[in-house]
LOVEX-337532 format. One record per residue: z, x, y of N, C-alpha, C, CB in turn. Coordinates in steps of 0.1 Angstrom, whole numbers, plus 5000, padded with zeros to 4 digits. Glycine has a CB too. Layout:
% LOVEX-337532
ZXYZXYZXYZXY/...
% end
This chain:
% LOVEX-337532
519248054856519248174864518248164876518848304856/518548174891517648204895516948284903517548144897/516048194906514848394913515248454924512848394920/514948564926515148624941514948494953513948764944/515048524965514848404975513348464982516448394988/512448434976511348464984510848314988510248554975/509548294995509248255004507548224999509748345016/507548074992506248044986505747964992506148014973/504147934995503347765004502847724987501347805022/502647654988502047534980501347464985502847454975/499647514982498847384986498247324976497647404995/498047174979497647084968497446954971498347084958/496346904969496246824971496246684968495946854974/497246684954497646604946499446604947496946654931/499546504957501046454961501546454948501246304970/501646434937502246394931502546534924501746294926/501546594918501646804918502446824927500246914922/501846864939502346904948504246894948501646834957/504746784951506346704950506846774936506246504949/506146804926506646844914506947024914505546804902/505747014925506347174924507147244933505247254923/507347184943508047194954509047184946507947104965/509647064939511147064935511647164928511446954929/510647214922510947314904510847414918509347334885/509747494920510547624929511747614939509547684940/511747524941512847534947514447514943512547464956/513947444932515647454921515647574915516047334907/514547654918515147814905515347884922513247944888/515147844932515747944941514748034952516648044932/513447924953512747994961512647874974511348034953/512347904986512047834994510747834998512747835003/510147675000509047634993508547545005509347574977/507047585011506447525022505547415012505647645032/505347335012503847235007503347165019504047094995/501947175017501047095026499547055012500447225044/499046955020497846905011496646995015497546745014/496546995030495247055035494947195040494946985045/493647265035493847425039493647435053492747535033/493647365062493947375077495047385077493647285086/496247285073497547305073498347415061497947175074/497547475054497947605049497547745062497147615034/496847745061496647815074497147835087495747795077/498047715091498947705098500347775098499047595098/500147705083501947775081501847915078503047715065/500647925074500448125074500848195086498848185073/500648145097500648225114501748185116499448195128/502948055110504248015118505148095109504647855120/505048125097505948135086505648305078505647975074/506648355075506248455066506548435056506448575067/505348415048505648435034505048505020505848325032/506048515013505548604999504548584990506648614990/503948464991503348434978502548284984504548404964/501348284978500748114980499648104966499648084999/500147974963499647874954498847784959500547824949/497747774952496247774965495247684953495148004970/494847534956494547474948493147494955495147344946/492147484946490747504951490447384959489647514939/490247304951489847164956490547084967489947094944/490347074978490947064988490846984997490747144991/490846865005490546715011489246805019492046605024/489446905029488446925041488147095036489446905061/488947195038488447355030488547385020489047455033/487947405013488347445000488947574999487147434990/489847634988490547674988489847844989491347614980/488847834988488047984988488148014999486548004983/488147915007488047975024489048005026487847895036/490247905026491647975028492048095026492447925021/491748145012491948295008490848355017491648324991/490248335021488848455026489448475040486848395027/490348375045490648315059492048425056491048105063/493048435047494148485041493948595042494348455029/492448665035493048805031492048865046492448865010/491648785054491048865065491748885083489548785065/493448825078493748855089495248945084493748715100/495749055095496049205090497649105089495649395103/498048955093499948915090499448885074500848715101/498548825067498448785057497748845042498048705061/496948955053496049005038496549075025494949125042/497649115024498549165016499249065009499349235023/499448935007500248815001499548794992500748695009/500348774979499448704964499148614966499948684949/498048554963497248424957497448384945495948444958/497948264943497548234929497148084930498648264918/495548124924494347994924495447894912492248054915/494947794915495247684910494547554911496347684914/493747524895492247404901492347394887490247474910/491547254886491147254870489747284868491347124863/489047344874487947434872487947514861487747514882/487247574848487647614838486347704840487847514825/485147734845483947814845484147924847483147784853/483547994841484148174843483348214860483248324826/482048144863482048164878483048144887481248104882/483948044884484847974897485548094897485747824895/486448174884487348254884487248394887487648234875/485848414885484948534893484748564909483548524890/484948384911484748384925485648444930484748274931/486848404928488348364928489148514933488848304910/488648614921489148744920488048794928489348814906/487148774932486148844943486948854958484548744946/487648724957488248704971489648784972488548534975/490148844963491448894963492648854958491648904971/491848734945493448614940494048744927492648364928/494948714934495948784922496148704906497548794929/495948604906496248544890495148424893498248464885/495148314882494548184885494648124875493248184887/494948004876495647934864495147814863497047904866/494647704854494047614852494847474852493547634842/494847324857495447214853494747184837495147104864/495547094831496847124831497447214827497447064827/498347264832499547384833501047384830499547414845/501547484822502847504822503447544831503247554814/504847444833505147524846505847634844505847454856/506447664834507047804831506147914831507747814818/504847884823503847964826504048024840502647904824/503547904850503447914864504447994870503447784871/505547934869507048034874506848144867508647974871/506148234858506548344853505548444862506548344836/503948374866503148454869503548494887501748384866/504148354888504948414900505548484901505648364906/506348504894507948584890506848724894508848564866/505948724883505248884882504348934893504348884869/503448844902503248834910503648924922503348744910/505148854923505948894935506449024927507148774942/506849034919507149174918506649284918507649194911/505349264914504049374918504349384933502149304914/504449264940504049264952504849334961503849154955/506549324955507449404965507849514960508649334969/507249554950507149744944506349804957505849774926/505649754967504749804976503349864972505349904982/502449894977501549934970501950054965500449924978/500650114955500850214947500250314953500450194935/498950294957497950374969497650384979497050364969/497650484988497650485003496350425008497750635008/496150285014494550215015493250285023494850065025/494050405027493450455038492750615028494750485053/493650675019493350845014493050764999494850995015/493550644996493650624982494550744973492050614978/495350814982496350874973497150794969496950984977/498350844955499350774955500650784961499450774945/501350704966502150684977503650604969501150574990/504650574976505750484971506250554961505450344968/506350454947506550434935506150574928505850294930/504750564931504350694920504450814923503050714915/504850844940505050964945507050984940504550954965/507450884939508950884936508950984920509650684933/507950894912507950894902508051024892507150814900/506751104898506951274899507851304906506051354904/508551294914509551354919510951354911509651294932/510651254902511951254896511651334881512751084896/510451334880509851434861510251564870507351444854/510251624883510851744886512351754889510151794898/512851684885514251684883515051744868514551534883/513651704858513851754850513051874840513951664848/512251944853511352064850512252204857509752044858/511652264849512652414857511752474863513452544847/510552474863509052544870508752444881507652564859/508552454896507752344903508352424913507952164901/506552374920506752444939506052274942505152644948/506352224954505952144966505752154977506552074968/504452154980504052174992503852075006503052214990/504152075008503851935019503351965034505351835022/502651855039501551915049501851805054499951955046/502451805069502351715080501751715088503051695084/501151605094500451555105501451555120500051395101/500851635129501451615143501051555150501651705150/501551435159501051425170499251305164500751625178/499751245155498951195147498951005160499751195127/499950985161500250855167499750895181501850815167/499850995192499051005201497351025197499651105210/496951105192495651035187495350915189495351045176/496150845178495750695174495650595187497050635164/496850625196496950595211495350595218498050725218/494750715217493850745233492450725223493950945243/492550715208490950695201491350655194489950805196/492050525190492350365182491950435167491250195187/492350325160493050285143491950355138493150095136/490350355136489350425133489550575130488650395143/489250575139489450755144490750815139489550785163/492050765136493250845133493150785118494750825143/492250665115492150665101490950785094491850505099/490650835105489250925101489851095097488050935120/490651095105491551275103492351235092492851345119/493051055085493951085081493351155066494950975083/491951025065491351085051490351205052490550965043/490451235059489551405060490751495059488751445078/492151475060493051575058493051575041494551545066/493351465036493751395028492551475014493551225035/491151505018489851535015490151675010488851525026/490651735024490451875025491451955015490651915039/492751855016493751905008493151884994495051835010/492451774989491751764974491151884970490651644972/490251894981489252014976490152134974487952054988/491252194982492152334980492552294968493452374990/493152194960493852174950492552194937494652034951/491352144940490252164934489452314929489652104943/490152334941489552524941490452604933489552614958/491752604941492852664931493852614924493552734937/493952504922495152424918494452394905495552294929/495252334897494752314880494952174880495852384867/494852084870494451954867495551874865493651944857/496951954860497951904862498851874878498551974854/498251914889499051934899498951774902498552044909/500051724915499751604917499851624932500751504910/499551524940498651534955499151374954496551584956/500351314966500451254966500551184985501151264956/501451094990501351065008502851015002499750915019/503751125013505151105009505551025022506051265006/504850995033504550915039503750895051505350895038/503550805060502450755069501550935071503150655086/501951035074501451125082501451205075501951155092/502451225059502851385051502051395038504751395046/501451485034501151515022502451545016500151605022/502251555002502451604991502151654979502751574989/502651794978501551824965502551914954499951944972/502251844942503351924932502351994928504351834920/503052114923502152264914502952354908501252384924/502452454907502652564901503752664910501252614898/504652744907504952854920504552964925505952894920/503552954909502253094908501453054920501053104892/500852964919499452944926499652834944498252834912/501452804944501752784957501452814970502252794958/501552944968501253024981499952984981501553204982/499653034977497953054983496952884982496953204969/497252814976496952664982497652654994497552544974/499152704997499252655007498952755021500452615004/498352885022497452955029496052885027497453095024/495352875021494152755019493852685025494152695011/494852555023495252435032495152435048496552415030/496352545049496652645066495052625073497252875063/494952725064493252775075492152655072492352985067/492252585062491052435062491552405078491552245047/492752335076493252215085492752275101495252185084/493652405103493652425116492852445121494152465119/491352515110489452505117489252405120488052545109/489952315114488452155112489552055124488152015086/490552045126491351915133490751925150493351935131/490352035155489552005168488351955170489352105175/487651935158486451855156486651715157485851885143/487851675154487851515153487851455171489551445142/488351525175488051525196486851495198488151685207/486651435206485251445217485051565220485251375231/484151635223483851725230484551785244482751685231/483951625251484351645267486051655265483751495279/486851605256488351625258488851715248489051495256/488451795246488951945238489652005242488152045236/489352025257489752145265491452075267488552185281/490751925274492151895278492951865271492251815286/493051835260493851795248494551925250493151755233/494152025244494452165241495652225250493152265242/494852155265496452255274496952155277496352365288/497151985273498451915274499451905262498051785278/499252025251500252045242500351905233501552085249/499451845233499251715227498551695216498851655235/498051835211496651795201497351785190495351915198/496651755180496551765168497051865160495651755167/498251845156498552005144499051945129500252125150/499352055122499952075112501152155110499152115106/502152095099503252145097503152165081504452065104/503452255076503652305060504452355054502952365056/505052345047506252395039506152395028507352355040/507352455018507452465007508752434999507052555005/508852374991510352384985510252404965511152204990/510852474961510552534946512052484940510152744946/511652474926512952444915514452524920512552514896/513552674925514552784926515652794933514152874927/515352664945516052584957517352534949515052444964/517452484942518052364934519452434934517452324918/520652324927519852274919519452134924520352274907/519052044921518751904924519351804916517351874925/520051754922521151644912520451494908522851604922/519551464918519051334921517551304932520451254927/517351194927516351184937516451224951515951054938/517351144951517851174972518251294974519451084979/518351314964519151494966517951584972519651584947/517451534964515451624960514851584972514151554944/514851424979513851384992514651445001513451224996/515951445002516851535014515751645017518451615008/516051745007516151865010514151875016516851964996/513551795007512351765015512351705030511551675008/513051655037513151625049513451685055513651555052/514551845049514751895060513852005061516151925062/512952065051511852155053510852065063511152195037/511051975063509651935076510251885090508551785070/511951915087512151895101512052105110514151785102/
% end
């Protein structure tokens, strides 16, 4: 049987490894870069996209710590699993290892089924997408799906959702910083309303780049979502300069918020898509 068609480098600097493993990923169905040297892993990183790298420490000229540090510090690569591969056995080396961002680490000698399986698992962590928004540390993707579909099968539930306007011109005229600054100060503010009135079961999720989401109660909806209202729209002229307040304000360009609500009582809801529909169209 073989694997999905993802896209693995193989460094190593044992030709004879190396040729062994090239052939085995690539007969279960992956296509498979090898080079010996972490200069020429690093190469194929900036020519090639790919899913996954197999990263021998020990290395003719870089060792492989750099590579990963070189890997996870530029924004085409920092997201791709690592998996160390050395016969280093020291619990320092493997400390190191996961300091730098390696997703697994495996010792010579090795099974290669072992190896193919941590891959296998690897990449599937890896194309689930993340779980957490890197920026609010809310949950995002998968887990925001995931409640959404336990309200498929609840007869009580309000959703609130809070969108970002005009978030990308920001980002435009006061760069990645600064619109990463409103996104987790919205992100904050919404915690603290849910904090104040919301109960311990509610969930507070990023339904995506710009939207909150928040599952609750239908009792205590309204008024989180009046809460929210009046946080957001005091505090979002503060993230401006000073000197450009005024003019933001009368080129209809600033910063807003959009909020809505959708409740069980909407329904019914047959399915997921059914359920993110009708959320799309409250925020259009």
């Amino acid at each position: 049987m073989t694997e999905p068609k993802f896209t693995i480098l193989v460094v190593e600097d044992d030709p004879d490894v190396a040729e062994m493993l090239h052939a085995y990923f690539q007969a279960v169905g992956y296509e498979v870069y090898t080079v010996h040297w972490g200069a020429d892993a690093l190469k194929v990183s900036r020519e090639h996209k790919l899913d996954l790298v197999i990263l021998d420490i020990h290395l003719p000229d870089i060792d492989g710590y750099t590579v990963a540090s070189q890997l996870r510090g530029s924004r085409r690569t920092e997201d791709i699993p690592i998996l160390f591969l050395t016969e280093k056995r020291h619990r320092q080396d493997r400390l190191h290892g996961l300091e730098l961002g390696a997703d697994d680490y495996i010792t010579k000698p090795f099974d290669v089924q072992e190896l193919r399986l941590r891959v296998r698992n690897a990449l599937r962590r890896s194309s689930q997408g993340p779980l957490t928004n890197p920026v609010t540390n809310l949950p995002e993707g998968a887990l925001v799906d995931e409640r959404l579909r336990e309200c498929l099968d609840e007869q009580r539930w309000a959703i609130v959702q809070v969108g970002l306007q005009n978030l990308a011109v920001f980002h435009e005229a006061y760069g990645f910083v600064a619109s990463d600054d409103v996104l987790r100060a919205v992100g904050l503010m919404i915690q603290y309303a849910v904090r104040d009135l919301g109960s311990s079961s509610d969930f507070l999720g990023q339904s995506g780049p710009e939207e909150f989401l928040l599952v609750t109660s239908p009792e205590v909806a309204p008024a989180l979502q009046e809460r929210i209202r009046n946080r957001l729209e005091q505090s979002l002229d503060y993230f401006y300069p000073l000197k450009d307040r005024g003019s933001v304000v009368s080129n209809g360009r600033k910063l807003s918020i959009h909020i809505s609500q959708l409740s069980a009582e909407q329904g019914p809801f047959d399915s997921l898509e059914d359920l993110k529909a009708a959320l799309t169209l409250k925020v259009k």
